[in-house]
N, C-alpha and C positions, 0 to 999 in steps of 0.2 A: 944552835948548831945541832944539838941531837934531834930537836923535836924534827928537823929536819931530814936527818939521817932516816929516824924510825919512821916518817910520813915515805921518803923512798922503801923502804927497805920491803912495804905491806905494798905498794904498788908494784915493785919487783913480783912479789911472790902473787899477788892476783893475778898479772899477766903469764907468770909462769904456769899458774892454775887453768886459764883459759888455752894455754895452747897445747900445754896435757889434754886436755879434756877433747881439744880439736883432734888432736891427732889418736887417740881412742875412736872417736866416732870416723873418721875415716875409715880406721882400722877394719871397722868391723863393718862398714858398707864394702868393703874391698874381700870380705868375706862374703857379705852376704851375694856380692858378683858372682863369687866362684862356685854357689852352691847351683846347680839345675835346677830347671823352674818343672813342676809337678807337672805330668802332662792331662790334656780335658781330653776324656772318653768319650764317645758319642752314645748317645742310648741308641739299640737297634730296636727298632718297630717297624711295625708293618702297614702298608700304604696301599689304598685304590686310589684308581681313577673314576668316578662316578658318571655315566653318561644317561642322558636324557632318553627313557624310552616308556615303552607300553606297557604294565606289569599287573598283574592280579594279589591282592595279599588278603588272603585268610584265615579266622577261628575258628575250634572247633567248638560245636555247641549241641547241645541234646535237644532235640523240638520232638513232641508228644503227636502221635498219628490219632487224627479224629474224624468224623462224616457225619454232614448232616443229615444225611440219606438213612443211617440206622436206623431201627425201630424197638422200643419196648412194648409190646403189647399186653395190655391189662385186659384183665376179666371187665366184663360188662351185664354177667350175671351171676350169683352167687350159687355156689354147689360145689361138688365133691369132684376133683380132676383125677378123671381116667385115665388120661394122656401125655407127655410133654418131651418133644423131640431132645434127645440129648444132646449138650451138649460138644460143638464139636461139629456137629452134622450141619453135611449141605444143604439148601431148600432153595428151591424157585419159587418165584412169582405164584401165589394164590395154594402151595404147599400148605398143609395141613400140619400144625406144630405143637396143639393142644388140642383136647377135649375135654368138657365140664360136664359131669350129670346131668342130662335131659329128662330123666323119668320124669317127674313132678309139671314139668311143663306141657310135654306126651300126654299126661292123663290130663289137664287140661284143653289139652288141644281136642283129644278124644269125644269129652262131656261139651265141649263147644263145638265140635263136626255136629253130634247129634240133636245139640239143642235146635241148629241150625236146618238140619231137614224135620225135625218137627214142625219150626215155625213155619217154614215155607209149604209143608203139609196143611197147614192152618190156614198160611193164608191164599193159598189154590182153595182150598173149600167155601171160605168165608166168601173169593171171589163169586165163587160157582151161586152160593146163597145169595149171596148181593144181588146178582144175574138174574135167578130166580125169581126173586122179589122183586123186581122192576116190572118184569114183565108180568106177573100177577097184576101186580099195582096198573099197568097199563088195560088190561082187562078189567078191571073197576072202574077205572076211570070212563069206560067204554058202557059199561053196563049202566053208571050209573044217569048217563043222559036216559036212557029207556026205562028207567026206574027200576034196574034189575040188581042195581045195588045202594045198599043206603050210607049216608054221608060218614056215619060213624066206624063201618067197616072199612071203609077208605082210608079216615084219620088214622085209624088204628096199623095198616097196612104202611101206612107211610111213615108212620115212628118208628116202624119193625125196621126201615131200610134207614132209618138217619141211625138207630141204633148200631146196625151192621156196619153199615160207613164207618163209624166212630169205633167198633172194635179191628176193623180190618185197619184202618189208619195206627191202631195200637199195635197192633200185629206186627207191620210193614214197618215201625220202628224199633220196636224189639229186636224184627233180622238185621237190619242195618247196623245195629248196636252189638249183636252177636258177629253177625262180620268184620264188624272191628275191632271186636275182641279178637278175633279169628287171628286177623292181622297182624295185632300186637303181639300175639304171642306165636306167630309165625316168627317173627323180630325178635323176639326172645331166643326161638330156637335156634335163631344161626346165633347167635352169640356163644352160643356152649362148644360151635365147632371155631376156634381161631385159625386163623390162614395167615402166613406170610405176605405185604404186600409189597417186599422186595424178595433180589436175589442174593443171597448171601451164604451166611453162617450162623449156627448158634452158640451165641459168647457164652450166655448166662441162663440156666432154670433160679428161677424166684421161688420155686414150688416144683415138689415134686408129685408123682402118683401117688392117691391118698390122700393128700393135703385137702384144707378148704377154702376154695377159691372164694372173696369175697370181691364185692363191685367195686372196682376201682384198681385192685389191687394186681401190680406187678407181677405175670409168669412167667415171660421168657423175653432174651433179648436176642434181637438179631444184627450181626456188623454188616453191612452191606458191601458188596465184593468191589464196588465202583463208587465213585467220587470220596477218597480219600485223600486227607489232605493235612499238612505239617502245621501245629501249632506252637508258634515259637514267642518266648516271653524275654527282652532284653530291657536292660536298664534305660528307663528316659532318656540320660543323653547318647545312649548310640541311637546312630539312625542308618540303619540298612534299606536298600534297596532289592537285594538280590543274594539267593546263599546256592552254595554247592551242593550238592547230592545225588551220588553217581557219577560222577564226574561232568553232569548236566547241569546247569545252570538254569534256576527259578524265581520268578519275582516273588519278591517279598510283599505283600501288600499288608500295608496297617490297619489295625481294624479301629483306630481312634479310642479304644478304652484300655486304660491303667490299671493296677490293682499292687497295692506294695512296692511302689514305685518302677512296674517291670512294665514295659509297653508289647502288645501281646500283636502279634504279626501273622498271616494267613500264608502259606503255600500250597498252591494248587500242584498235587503230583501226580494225583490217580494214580496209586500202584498197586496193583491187587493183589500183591504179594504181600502187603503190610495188613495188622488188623488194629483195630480202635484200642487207644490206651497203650500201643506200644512203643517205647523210647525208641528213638532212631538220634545216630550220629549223622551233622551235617556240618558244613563250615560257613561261616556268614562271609558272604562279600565283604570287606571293609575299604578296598580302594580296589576300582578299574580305569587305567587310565594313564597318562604319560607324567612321568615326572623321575624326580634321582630316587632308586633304588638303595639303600646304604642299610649296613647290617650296624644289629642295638649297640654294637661298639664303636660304631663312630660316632654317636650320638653323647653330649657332653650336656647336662642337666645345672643351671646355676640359675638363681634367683628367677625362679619361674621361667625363664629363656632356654632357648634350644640351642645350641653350639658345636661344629664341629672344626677341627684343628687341619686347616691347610700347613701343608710342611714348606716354607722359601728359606732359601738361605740358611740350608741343616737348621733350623728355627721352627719351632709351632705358632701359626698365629691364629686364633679366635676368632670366628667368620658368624655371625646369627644366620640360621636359618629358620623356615617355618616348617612344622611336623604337620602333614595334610593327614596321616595314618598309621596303623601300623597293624600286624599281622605274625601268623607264624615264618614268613618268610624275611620278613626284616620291618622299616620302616619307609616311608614316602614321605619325601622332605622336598621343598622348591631354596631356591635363593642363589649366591653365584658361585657355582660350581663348576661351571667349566672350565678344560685342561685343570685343573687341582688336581693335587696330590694331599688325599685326606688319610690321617693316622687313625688306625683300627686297632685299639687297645683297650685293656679294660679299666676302668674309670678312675682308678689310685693312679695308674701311667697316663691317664691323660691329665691328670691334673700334674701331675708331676712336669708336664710338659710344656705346664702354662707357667713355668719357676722361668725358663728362657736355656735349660738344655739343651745341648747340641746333640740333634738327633743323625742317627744314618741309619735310612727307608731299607726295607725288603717290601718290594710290590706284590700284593695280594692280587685275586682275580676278580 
């Protein structure tokens, strides 16, 4: 009978414990009713609409002005330079830009004028003697049928004139030999006067008055006033077509050679305002051409891919797209964008955006 009592007594009190316990947790869900539920904030950001059009987006870039038309002209005979236009100064076509010490060649040319009408004085004489001796010899020859002359005076008459021959043939090559002496250092002589054989400027003296000019050696350079053109050096993987300058648009043409991994590009500008060696700002084409326009903040960078955040249902949702470009005006991206509303924020709020925040737009332009 007791063990009985006491087996009720703890089943009493368990179920008096369980319904305690029920009515505590009621209790406190009947609280937790009466509490207000926290309200969700929406994050404000700002939204485009991106539409499909024609846009240009360029960098800016320093390209080196050069001409193959310049000229450095070197000495081509050795001497003392009397002359050398300065620096700065204009020249035309066959201007006079340098002189070199001529004396030395002068008195060469002087001892070879003279050597020259001596020889020809010799060999006018030699002629004249030849002449003479023919016709002697023809009068022997004449006498000697009549027996008015004898065989030996003949022989002898006739060796006189193979002699002559033979110095007048020596003669007639001596002048020949001094005439092209003559010539040679007629060649020589204009070398001492140098001439421009553009129109230009003069960049550079290599040498001044007084200096000694040696053969080969560099005196002055000239930039030429026409066919100047942009040299521009850009990394391997860009590839330009066309850059800005002036607000004129020029093709870029590649010249097919590298160097420090910069691919080196030719612009024809002709600007004769420009001179050789000087830096000019230009901007590289990088996109012409139709496609969505969208600025570097809608642009969302993850795991190598491109992404920007369409906003549906106060929601952001993650859209891949492809980057074609980009530039100082924004970027050129394809993929579906139309009617979208895309968030333009900077790149902690957009990832913030990819958590499933509830956003509310202010449209941008």
């Amino acid at each position: 009978m007791k063990k009985f009592v006491k087996t009720a007594l703890t089943i009493l009190l368990f179920v008096a414990l369980i319904a305690a316990g029920a009515i505590l947790i009621h209790k406190k869900r009947e609280r937790e009713k009466s509490i207000p539920k926290a309200k969700e904030y929406a994050l404000v950001i700002k939204t485009i609409e991106p539409k499909i059009k024609r846009f240009t987006l360029t960098l800016p870039y320093i390209a080196v002005v050069k001409n193959e038309k310049s000229q450095i002209i070197s000495s081509k005979f050795s001497g003392k330079v009397l002359f050398v236009k300065k620096e700065g100064e204009e020249v035309k076509k066959e201007d006079i830009v340098a002189k070199i010490d001529d004396t030395s060649i002068k008195t060469k040319l002087n001892s070879t004028k003279e050597k020259i009408s001596t020889l020809k004085s010799s060999v006018s004489s030699y002629e004249t003697i030849l002449g003479n001796l023919k016709k002697m010899h023809e009068r022997t020859k004449r006498l000697m049928r009549v027996k008015g002359a004898s065989k030996e005076e003949f022989e002898k008459e006739q060796n006189k004139i193979e002699e002559t021959k033979s110095k007048l043939l020596e003669l007639k090559a001596s002048l020949r030999g001094a005439k092209e002496e003559l010539k040679a250092l007629l060649n020589e002589l204009s070398y001492t006067t140098l001439k421009s054989d553009i129109e230009g400027v003069v960049a550079k003296r290599f040498l001044n008055k007084g200096d000694l000019a040696t053969l080969g050696k560099a005196i002055v350079k000239i930039n030429a006033k026409n066919g100047n053109y942009l040299s521009l050096k850009l990394p391997n993987d860009m590839n330009i077509k066309e850059v800005l300058y002036k607000n004129k648009i020029y093709k870029a043409v590649s010249l097919n050679s590298a160097s420090n991994s910069l691919k080196e590009y030719k612009i024809d500008i002709n600007d004769s305002s420009l001179t050789e060696g000087e830096r000019v700002k230009i901007d590289i084409i990088t996109f012409n051409s139709k496609a969505y326009l969208l600025p570097f903040d809608a642009l969302l960078d993850r795991d190598s891919q491109k992404y920007v955040l369409k906003i549906k249902n106060d929601r952001a949702v993650p859209t891949k797209v492809k980057l074609l470009a980009s530039g100082e005006q924004g970027v050129a991206v394809e993929g579906d964008l139309e009617n979208s509303q895309i968030a333009v924020m900077k790149e902690d709020i957009l990832l913030k955006l990819l958590s499933g925040v509830k956003v509310k737009t202010l449209k941008g332009n």
